[in-house]
Backbone atoms as SQL, in Angstrom:
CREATE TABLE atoms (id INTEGER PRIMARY KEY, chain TEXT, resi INTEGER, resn TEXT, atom TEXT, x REAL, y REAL, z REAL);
INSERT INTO atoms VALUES
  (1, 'A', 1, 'UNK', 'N', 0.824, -1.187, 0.000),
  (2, 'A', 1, 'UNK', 'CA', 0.000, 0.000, 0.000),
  (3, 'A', 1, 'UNK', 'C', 0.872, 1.257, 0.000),
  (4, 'A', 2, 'UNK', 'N', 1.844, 1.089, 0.894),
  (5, 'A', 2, 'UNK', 'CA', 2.629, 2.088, 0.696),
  (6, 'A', 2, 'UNK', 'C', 2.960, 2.482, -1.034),
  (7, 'A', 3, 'UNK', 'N', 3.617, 1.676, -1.223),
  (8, 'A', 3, 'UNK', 'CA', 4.541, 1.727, -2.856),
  (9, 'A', 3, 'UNK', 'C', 3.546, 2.516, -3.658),
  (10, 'A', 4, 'UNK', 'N', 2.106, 1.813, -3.599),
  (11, 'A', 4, 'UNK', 'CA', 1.264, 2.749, -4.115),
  (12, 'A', 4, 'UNK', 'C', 1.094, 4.313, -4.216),
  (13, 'A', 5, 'UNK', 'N', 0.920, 4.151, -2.853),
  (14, 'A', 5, 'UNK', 'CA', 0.526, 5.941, -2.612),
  (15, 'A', 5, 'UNK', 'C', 2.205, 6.820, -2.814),
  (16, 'A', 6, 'UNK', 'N', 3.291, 6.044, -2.593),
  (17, 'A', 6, 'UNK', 'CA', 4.401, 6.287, -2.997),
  (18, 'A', 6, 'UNK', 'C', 4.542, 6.866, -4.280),
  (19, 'A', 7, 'UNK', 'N', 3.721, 5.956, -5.579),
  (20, 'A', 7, 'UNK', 'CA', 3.780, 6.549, -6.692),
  (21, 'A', 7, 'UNK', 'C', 2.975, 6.987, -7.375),
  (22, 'A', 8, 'UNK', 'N', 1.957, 7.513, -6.827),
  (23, 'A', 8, 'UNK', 'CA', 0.654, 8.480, -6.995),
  (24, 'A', 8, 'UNK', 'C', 1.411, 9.492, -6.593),
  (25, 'A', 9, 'UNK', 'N', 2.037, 9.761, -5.405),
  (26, 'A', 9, 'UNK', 'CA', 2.542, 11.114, -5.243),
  (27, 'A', 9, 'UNK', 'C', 3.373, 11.192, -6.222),
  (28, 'A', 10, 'UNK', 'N', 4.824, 10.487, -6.224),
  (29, 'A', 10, 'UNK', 'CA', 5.290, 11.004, -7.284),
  (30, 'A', 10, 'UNK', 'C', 4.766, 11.304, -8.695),
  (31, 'A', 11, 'UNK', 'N', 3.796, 10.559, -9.526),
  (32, 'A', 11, 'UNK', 'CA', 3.340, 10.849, -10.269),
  (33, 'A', 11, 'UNK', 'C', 3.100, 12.290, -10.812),
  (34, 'A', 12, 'UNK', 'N', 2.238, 12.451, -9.445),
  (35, 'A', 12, 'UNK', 'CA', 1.241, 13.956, -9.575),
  (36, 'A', 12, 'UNK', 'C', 2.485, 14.707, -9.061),
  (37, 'A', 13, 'UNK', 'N', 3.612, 14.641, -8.576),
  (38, 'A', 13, 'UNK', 'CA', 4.777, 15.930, -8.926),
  (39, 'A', 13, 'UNK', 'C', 5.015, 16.148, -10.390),
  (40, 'A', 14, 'UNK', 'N', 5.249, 14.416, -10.985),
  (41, 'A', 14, 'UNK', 'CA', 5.348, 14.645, -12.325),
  (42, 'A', 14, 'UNK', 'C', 5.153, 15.183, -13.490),
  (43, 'A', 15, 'UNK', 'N', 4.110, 15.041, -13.050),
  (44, 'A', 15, 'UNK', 'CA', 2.385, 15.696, -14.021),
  (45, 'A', 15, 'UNK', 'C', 2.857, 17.742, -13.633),
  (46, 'A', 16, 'UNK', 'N', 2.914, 17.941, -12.638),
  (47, 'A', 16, 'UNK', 'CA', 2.552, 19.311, -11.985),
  (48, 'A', 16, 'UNK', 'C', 4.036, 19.903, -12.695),
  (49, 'A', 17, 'UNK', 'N', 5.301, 19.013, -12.671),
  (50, 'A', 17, 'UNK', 'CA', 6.514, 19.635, -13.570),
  (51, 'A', 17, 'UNK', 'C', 6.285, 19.573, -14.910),
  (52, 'A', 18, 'UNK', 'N', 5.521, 18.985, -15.819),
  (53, 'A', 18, 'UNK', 'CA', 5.399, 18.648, -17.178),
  (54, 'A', 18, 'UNK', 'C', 4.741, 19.835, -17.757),
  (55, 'A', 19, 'UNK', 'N', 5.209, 20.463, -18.550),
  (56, 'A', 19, 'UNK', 'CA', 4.679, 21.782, -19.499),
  (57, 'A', 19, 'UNK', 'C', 3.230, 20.969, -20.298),
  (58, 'A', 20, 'UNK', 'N', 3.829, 19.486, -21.203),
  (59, 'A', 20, 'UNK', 'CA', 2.767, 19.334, -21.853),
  (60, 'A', 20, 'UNK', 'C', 1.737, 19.009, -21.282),
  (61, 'A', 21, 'UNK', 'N', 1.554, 18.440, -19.545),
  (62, 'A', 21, 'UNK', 'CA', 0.082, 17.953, -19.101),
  (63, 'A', 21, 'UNK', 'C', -0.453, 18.919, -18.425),
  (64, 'A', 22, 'UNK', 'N', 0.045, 20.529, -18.028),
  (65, 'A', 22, 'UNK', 'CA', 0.026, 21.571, -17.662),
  (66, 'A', 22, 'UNK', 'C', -1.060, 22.165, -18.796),
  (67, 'A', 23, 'UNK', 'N', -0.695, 22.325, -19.653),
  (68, 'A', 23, 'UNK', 'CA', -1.406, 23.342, -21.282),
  (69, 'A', 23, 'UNK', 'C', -2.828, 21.826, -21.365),
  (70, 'A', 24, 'UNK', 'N', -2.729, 20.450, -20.861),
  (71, 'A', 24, 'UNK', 'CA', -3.636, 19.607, -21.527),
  (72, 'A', 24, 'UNK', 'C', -4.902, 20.070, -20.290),
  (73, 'A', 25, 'UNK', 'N', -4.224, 19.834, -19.072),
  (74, 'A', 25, 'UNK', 'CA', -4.860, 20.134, -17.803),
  (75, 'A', 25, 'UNK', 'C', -6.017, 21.728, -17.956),
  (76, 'A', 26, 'UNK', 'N', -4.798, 22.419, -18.686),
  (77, 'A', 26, 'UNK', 'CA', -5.637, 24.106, -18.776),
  (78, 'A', 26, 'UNK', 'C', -6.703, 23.870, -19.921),
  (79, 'A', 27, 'UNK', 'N', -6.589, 23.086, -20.598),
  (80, 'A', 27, 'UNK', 'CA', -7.429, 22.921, -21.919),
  (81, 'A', 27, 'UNK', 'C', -8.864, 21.841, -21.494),
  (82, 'A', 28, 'UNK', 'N', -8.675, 21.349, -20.505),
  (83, 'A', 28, 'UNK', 'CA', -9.892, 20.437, -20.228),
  (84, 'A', 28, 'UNK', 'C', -10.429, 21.429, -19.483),
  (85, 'A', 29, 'UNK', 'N', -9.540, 22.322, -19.016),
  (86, 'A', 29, 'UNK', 'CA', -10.509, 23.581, -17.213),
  (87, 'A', 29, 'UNK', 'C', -11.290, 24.391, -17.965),
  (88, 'A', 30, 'UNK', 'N', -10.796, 24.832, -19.227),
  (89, 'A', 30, 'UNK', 'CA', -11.327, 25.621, -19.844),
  (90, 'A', 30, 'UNK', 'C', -12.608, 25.504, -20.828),
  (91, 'A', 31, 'UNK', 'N', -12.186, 24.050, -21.457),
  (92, 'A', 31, 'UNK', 'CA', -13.691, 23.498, -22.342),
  (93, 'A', 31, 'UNK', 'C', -14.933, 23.281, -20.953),
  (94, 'A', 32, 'UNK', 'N', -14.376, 23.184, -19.941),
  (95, 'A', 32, 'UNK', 'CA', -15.432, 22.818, -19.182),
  (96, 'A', 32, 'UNK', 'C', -16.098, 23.747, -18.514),
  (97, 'A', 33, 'UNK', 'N', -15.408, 24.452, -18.654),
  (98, 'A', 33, 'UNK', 'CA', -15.938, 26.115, -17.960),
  (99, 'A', 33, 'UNK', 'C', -16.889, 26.505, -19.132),
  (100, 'A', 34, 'UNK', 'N', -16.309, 26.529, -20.761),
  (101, 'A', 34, 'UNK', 'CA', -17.018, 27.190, -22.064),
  (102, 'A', 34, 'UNK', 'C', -18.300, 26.502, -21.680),
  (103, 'A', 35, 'UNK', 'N', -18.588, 25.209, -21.247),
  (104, 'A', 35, 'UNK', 'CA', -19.744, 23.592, -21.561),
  (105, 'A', 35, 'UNK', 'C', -20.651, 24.936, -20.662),
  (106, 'A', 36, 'UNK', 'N', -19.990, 24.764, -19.191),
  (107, 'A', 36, 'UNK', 'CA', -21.185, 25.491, -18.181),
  (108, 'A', 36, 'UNK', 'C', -21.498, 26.916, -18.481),
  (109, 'A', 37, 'UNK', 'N', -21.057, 27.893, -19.507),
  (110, 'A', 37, 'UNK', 'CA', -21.043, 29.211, -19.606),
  (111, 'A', 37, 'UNK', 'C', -22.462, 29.069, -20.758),
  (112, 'A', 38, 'UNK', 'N', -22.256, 28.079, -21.408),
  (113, 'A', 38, 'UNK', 'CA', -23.293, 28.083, -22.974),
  (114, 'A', 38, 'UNK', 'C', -24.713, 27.840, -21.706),
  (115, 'A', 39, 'UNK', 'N', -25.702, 28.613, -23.003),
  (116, 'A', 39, 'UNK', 'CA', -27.402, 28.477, -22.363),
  (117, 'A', 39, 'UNK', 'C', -27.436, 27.561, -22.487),
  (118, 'A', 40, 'UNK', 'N', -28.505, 26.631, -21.307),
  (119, 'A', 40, 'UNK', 'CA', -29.247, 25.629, -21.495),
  (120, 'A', 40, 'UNK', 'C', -30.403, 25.318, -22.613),
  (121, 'A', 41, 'UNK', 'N', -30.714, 24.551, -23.321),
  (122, 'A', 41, 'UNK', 'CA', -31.536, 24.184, -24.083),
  (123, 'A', 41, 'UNK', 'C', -32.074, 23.122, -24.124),
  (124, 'A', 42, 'UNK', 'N', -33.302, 22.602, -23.555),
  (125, 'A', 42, 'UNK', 'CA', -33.923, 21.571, -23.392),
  (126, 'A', 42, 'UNK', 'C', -33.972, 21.083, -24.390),
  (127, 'A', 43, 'UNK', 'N', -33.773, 19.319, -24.758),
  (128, 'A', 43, 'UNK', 'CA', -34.836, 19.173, -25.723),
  (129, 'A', 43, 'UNK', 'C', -35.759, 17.851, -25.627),
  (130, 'A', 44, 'UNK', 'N', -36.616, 17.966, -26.302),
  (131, 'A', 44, 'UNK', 'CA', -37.782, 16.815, -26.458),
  (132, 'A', 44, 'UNK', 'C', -36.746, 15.753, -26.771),
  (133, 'A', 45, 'UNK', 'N', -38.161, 14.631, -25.858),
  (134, 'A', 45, 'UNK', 'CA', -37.599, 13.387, -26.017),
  (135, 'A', 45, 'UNK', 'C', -37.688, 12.824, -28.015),
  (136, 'A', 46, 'UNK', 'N', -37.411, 11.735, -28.625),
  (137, 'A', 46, 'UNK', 'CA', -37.827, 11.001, -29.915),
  (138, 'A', 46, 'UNK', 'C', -38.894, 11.073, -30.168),
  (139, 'A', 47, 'UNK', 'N', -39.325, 10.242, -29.295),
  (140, 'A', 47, 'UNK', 'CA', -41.155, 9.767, -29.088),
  (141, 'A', 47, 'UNK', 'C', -41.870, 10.865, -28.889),
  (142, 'A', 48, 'UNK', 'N', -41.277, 12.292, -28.549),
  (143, 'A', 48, 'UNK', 'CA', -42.558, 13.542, -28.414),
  (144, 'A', 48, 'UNK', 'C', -42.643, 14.221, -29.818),
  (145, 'A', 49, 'UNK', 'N', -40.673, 14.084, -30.454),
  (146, 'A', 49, 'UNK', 'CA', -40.700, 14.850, -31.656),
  (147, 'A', 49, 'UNK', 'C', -41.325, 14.101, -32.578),
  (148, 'A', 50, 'UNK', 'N', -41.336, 12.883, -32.946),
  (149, 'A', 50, 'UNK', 'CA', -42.185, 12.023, -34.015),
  (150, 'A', 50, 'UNK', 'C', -43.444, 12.712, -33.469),
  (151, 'A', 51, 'UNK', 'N', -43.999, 12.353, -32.340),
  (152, 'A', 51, 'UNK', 'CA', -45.806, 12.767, -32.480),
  (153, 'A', 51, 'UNK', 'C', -45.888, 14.452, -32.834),
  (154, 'A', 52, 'UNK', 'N', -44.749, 15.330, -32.515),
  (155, 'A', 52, 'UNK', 'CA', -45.219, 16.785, -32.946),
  (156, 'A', 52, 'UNK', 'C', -44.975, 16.577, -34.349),
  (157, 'A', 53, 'UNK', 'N', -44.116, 16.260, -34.742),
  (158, 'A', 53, 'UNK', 'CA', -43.971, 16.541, -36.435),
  (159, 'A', 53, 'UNK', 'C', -44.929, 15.192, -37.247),
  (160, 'A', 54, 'UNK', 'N', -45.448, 14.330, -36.685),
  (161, 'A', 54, 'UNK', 'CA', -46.621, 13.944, -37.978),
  (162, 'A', 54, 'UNK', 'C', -47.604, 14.241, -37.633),
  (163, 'A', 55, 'UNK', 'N', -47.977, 15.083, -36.302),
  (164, 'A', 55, 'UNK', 'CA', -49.626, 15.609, -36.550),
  (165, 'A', 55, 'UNK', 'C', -49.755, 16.677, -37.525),
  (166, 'A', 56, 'UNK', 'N', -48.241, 17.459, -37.334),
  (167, 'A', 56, 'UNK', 'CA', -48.050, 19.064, -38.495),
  (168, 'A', 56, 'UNK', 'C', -48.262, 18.935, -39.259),
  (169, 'A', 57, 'UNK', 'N', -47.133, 17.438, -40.092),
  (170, 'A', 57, 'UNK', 'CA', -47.081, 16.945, -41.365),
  (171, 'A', 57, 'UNK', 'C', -48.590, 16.189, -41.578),
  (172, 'A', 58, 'UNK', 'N', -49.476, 15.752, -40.686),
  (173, 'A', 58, 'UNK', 'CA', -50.765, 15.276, -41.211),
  (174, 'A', 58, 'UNK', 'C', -52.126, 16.571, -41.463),
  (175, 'A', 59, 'UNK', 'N', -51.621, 17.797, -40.955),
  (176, 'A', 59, 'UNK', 'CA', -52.210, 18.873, -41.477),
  (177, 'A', 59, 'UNK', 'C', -52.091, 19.405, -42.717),
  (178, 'A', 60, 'UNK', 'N', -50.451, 19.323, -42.937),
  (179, 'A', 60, 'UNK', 'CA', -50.230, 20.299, -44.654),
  (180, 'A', 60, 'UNK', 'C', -50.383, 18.827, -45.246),
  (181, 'A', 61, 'UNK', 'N', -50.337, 17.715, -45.241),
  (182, 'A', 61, 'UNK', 'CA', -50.711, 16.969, -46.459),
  (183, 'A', 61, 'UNK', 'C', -50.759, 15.354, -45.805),
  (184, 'A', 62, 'UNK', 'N', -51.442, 14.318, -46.165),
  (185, 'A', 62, 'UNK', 'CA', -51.821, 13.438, -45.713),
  (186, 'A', 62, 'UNK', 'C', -50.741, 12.396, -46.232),
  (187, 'A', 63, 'UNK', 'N', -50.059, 12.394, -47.612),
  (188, 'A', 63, 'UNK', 'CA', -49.371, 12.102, -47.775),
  (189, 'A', 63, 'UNK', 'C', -47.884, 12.188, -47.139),
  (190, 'A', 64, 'UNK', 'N', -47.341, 13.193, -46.760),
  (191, 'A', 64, 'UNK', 'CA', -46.451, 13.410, -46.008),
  (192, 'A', 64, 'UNK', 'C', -46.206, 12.514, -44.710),
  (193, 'A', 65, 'UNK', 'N', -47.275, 13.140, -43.479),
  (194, 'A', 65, 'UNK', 'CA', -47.450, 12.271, -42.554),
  (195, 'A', 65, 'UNK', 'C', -47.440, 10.660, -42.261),
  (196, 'A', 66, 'UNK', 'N', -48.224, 10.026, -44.033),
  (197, 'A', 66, 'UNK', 'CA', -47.895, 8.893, -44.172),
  (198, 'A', 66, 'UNK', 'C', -46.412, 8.486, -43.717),
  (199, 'A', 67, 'UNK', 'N', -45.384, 9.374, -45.127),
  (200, 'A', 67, 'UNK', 'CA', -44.210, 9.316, -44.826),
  (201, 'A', 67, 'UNK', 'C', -43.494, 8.958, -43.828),
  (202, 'A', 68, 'UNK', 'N', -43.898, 10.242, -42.704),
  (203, 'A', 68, 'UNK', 'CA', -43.344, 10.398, -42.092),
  (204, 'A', 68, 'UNK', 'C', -43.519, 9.345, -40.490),
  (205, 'A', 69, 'UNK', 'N', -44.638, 8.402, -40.969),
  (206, 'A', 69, 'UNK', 'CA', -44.924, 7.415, -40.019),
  (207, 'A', 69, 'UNK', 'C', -44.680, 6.262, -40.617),
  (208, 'A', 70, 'UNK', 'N', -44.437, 5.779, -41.733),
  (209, 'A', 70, 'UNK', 'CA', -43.626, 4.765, -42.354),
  (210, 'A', 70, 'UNK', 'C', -41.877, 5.361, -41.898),
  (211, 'A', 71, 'UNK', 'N', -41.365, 6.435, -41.542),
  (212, 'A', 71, 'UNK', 'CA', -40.043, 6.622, -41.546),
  (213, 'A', 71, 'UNK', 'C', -39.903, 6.110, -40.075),
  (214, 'A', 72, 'UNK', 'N', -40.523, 6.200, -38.877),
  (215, 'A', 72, 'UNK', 'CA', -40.542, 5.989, -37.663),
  (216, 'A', 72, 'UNK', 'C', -40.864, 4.407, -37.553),
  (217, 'A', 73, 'UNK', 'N', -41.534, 4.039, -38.288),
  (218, 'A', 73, 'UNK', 'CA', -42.019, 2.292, -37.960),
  (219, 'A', 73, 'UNK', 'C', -41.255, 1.686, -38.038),
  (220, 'A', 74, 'UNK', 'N', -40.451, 1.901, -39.639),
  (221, 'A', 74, 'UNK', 'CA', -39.396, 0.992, -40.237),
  (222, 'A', 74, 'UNK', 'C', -38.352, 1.582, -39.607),
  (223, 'A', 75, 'UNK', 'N', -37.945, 2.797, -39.004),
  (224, 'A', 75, 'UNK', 'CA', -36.478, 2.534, -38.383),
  (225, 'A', 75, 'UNK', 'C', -35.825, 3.121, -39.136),
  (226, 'A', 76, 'UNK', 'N', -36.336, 4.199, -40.748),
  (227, 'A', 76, 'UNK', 'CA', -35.168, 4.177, -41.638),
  (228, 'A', 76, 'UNK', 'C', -34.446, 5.165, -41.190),
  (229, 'A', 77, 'UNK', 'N', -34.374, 6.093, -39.569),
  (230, 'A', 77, 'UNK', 'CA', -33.499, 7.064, -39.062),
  (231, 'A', 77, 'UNK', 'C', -32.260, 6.342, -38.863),
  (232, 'A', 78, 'UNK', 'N', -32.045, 4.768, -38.681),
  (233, 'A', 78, 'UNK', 'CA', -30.635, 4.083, -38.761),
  (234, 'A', 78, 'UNK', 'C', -29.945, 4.608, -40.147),
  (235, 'A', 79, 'UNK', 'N', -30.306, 4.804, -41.022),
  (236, 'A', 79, 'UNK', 'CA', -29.706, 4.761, -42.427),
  (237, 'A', 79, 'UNK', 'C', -29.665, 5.945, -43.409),
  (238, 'A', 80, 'UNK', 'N', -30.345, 6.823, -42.988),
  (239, 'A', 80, 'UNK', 'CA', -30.820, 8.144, -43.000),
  (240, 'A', 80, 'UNK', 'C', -30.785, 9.188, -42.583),
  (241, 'A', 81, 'UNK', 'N', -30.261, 8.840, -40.927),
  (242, 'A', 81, 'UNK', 'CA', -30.140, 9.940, -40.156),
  (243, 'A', 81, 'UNK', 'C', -31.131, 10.170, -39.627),
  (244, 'A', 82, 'UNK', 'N', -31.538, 10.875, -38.021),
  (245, 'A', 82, 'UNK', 'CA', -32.918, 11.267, -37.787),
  (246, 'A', 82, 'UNK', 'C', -33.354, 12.495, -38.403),
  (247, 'A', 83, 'UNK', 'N', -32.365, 13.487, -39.099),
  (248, 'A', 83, 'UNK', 'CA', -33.441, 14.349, -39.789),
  (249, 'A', 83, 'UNK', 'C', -33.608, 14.027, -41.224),
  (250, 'A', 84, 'UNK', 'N', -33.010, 12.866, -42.066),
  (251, 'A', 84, 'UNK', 'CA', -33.071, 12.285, -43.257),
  (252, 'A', 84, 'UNK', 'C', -32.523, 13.341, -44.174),
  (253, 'A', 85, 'UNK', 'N', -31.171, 13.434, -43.704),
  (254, 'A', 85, 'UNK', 'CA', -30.232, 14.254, -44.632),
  (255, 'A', 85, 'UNK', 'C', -29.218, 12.982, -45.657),
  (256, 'A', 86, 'UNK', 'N', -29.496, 12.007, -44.824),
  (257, 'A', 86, 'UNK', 'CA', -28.560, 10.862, -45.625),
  (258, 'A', 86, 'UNK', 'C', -27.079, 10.641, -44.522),
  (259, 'A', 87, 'UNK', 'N', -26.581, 9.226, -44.923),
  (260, 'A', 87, 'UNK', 'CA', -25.041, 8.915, -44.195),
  (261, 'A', 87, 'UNK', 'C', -24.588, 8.468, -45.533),
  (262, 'A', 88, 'UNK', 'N', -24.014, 7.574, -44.645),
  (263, 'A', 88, 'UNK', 'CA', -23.099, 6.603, -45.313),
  (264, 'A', 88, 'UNK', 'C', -23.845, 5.431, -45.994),
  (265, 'A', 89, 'UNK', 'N', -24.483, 5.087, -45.063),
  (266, 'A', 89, 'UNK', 'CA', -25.979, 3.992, -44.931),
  (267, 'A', 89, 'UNK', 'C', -26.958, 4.484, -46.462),
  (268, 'A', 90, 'UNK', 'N', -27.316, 5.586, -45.844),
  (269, 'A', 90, 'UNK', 'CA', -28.251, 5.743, -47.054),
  (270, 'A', 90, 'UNK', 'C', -28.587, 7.291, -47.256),
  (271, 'A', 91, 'UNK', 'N', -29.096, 7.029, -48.592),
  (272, 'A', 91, 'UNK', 'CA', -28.978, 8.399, -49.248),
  (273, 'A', 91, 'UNK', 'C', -29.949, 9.548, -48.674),
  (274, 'A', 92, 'UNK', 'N', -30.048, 10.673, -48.882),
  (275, 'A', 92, 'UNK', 'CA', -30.562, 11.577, -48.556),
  (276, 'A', 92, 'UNK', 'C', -31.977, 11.902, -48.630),
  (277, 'A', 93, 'UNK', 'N', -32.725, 11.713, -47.839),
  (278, 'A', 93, 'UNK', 'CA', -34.576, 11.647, -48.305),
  (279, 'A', 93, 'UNK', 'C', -35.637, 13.029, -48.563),
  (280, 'A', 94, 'UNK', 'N', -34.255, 14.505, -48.355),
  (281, 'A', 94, 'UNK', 'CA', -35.339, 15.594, -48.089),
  (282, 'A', 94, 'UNK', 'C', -35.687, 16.112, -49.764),
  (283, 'A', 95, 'UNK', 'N', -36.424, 16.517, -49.794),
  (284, 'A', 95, 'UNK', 'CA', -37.073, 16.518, -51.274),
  (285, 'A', 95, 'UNK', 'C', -37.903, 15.192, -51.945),
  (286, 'A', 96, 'UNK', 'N', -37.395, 14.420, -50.948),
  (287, 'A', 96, 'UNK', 'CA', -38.558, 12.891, -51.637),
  (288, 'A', 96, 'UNK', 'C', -40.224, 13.158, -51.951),
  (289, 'A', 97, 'UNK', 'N', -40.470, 13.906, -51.067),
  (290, 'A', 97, 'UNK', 'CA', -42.073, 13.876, -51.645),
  (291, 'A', 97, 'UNK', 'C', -42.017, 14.372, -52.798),
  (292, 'A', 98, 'UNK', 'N', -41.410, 15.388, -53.594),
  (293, 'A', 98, 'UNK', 'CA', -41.657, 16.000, -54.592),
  (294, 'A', 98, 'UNK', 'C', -41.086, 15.232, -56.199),
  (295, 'A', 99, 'UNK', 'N', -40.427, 14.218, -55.387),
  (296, 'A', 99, 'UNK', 'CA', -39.790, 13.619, -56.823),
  (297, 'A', 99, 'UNK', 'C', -40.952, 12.127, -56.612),
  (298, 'A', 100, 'UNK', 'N', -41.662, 11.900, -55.591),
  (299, 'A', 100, 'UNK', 'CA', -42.414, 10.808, -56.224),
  (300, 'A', 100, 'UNK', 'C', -43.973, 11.559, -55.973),
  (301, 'A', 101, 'UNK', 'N', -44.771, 10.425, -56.463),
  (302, 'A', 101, 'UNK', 'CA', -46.205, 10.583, -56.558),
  (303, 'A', 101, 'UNK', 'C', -47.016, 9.847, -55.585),
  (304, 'A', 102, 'UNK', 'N', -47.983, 9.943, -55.498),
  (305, 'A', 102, 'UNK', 'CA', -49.000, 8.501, -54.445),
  (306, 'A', 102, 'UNK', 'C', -48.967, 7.261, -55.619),
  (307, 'A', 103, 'UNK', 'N', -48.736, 7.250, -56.800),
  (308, 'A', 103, 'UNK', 'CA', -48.922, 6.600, -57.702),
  (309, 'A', 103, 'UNK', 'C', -47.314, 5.727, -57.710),
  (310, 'A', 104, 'UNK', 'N', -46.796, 6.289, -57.433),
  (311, 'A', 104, 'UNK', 'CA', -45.257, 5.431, -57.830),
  (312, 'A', 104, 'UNK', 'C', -44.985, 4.950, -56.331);
């Protein structure tokens, strides 16, 4: 037990003489200070934003909302992204209503 705490202390002299863990040390005090300085901004859970955005989307068009409750069933936010800008996974979905029809 000794040896231990033996080289924890020395350590942390180590650390406290070192220029580079000095500037790393000031750089974590400081992002963490910027984290607590920024406003708070709540946000909605998944499950509240799906139900606000397909009742909207079931107002301006019935089709949409479809969409947009086939996009939540099937899951395609894995492959898509949750705002369906596209990844790697899969391609980009915003403008889809306008390039298909109810017919296609």
């Amino acid at each position: 037990m000794i040896a231990l705490v033996t080289l924890g202390v020395r350590t942390r002299e180590q650390d406290r003489s070192d220029p580079a863990v000095a500037r790393q040390r000031d750089a974590q005090r400081d992002g963490v200070r910027a984290f607590i300085a920024e406003a708070f901004e709540s946000q909605e859970s998944a499950g509240s934003l799906r139900v606000a955005n397909a009742s909207l989307a079931a107002v301006a068009s019935p089709l949409t909302a479809r969409g947009r409750k086939v996009f939540g069933d099937q899951s395609c936010d894995v492959c898509h992204n949750q705002d369906g800008h596209g990844s790697n996974s899969g391609p980009s979905l915003v403008g889809a209503p306008g390039r298909h029809t109810e017919a296609r």
